[in-house]
C-alpha positions in Angstrom: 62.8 119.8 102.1 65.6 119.3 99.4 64.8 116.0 96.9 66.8 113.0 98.2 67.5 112.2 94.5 71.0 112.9 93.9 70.1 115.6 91.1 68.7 117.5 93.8 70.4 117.0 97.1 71.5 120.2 99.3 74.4 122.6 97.5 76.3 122.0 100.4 76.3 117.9 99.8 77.1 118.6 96.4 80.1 120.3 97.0 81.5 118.1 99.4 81.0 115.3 97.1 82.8 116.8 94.2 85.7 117.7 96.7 85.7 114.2 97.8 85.9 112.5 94.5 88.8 115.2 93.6 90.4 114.0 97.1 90.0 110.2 96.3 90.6 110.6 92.6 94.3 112.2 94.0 93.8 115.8 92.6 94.4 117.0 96.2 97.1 114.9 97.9 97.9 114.3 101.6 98.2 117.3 103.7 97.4 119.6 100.3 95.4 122.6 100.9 91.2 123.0 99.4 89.9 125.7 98.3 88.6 128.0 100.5 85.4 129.3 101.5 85.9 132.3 99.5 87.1 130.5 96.5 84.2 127.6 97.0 81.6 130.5 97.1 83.4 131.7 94.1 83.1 128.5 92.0 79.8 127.6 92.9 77.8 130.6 93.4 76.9 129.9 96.6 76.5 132.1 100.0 79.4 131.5 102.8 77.5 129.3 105.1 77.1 127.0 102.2 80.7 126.9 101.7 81.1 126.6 105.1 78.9 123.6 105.4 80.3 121.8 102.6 83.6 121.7 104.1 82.7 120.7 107.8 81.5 117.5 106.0 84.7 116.5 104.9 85.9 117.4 108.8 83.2 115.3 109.9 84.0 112.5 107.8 87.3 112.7 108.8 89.1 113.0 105.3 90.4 116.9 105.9 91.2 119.0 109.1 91.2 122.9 109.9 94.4 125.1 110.4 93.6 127.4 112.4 94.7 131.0 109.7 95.7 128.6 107.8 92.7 127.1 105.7 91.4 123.2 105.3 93.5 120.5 104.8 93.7 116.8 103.1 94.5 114.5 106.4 98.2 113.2 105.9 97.9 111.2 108.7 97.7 107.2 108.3 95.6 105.2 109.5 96.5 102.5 112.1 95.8 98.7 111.2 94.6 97.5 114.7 95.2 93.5 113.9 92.7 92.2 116.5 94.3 89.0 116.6 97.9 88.5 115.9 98.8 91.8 118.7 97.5 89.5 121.5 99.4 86.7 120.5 102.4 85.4 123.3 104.9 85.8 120.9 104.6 89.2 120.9 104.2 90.5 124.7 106.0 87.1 126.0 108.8 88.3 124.0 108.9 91.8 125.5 107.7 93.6 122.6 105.0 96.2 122.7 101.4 94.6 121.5 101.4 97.9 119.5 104.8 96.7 117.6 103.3 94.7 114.2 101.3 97.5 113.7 103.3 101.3 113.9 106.2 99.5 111.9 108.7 102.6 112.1 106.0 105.3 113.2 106.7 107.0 117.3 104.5 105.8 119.5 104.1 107.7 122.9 101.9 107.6 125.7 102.3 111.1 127.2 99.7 110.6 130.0 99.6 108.0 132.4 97.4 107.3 135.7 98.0 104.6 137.8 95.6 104.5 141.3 93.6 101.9 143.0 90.2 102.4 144.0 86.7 99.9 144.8 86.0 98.5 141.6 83.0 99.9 139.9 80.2 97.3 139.2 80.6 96.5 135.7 84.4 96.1 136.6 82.9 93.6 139.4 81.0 91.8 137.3 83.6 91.4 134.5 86.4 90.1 137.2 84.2 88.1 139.0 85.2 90.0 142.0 82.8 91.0 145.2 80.9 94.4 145.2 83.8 97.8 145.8 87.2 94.7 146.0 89.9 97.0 145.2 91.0 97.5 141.8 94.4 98.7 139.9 93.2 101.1 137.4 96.1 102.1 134.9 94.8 104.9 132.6 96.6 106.4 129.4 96.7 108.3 126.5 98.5 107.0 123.1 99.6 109.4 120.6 100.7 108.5 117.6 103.6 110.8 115.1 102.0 113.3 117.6 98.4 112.6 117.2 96.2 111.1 120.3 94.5 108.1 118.8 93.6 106.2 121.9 92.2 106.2 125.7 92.9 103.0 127.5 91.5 102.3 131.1 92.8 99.0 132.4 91.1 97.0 135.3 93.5 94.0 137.0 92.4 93.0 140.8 94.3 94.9 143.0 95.6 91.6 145.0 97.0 90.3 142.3 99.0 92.9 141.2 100.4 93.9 144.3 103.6 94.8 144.3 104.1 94.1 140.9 105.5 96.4 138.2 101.6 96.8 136.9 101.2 99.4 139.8 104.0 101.3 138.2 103.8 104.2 135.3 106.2 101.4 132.7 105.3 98.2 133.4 108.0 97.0 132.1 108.9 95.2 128.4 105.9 92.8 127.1 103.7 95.1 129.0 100.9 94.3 131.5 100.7 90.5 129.8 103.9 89.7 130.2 103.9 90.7 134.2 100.8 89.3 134.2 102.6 85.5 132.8 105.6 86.2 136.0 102.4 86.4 138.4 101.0 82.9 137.4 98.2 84.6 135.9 99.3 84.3 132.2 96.4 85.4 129.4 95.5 82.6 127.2 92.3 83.8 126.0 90.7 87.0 125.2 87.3 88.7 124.2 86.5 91.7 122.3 83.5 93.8 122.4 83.3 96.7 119.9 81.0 99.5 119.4 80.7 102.9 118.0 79.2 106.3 119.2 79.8 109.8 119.2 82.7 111.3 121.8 82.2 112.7 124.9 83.4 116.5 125.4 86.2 115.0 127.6 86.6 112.1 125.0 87.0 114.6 122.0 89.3 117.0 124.0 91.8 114.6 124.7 91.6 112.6 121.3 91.5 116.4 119.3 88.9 115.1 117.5 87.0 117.6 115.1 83.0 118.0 115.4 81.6 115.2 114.2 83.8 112.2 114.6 83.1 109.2 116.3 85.2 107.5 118.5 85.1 103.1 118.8 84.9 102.0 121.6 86.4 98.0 122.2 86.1 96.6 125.4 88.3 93.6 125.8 88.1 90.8 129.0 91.7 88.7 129.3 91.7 85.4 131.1 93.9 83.2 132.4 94.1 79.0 132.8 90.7 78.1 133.9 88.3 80.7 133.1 89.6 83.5 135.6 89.5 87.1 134.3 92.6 89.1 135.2 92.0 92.6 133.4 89.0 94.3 131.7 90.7 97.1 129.1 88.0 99.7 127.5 89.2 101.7 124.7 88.3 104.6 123.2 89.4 105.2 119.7 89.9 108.2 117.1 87.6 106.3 114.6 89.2 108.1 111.7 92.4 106.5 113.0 91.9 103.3 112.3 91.2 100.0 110.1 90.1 97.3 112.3 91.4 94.2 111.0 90.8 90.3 111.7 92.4 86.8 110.5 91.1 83.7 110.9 91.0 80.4 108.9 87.8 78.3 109.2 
């Protein structure tokens, strides 16, 4: 087993660490090409599957991507800054805009697939509505994609009778969003809590994020409840970890 002093780490960690630094340092700028695994195995003097390896790091890590024929390349895309707080605040879905809005600035945001059935609601969902064992459930499920990247999974839970009729049961609900239909329904969100943790994708997770072997997804699981203490939607999200910056403000 190789030394875990850095003088003697793996060839393959070596590499990767001198082709970060050379990333971060600028030498190889967004969406610029590396070497290859011929030209790493030239510099280095190492076999193939070396090369190999010291690249899939960098994929794993997120920093560089695989064309297919084409070679490895520095990620150009930018990362989102999810603000946790300020995209929940009323002034932005009571307004009609698009939680997403403070944070894509000029970027095109799409959600090209969108699921919208009802069905008994499955016990965690029960438990997090407050609602009796199998009640029916809306369940909206999408996928956003971002300058034509998928970066997020969303599967929204709202009680089925209170939605009813409403434009929540629809593909578009509308400007403002689920939040703002929520406010015409009497069942307004005025408080919100976040659950976030991290683990590796699914197959079905990293198929429809395009996510390269080895990157985590986050996963944040967020309650929304109206006057009183009643929950009105449970939204679990699965994100493209190497798409995002979390970020939170709060005075003391």
């Amino acid at each position: 087993m190789a030394d875990q002093g850095t003088g003697r780490r793996p060839k393959y960690q070596r590499i990767a660490a001198e082709l970060r630094e050379a990333i971060q340092a600028g030498d190889y700028e967004p969406g610029g090409r590396l070497p290859g695994e011929n030209d790493l195995m030239a510099t280095y003097g190492v076999a193939r599957m070396t090369a190999r390896q010291a690249l899939g790091v960098l994929q794993s890590e997120g920093l560089v991507e695989a064309r297919k024929g084409a070679g490895v390349f520095v990620r150009s895309f930018r990362p989102i800054r999810r603000r946790g707080i300020q995209r929940l605040a009323e002034a932005m879905w009571g307004s009609g805009h698009s939680i997403w809005a403070s944070e894509i600035g000029d970027r095109t945001l799409a959600v090209d697939q969108v699921d919208v059935t009802e069905q008994p609601a499955p016990r965690h969902v029960a438990i997090a509505l407050d609602l009796a064992s199998d009640t029916a459930v809306c369940v909206r499920n999408r996928r956003f994609v971002l300058d034509g990247k998928p970066v997020l999974l969303s599967t929204s839970y709202l009680p089925a009778a209170l939605v009813a009729g409403s434009a929540i049961t629809q593909e578009d609900s509308g400007p403002g969003g689920t939040y703002a239909r929520l406010a015409e329904l009497g069942a307004k969100p005025v408080h919100f809590r976040e659950e976030i943790r991290c683990r590796m994708p699914s197959a079905d997770e990293a198929d429809r994020l395009g996510l390269g072997s080895g990157t985590p997804v986050i996963l944040i699981c967020r309650t929304a409840y109206a006057n009183g203490g009643r929950a009105v939607e449970l939204n679990e999200m699965t994100l493209d970890a190497a798409s995002y910056v979390l970020e939170y403000e709060f005075d003391n």
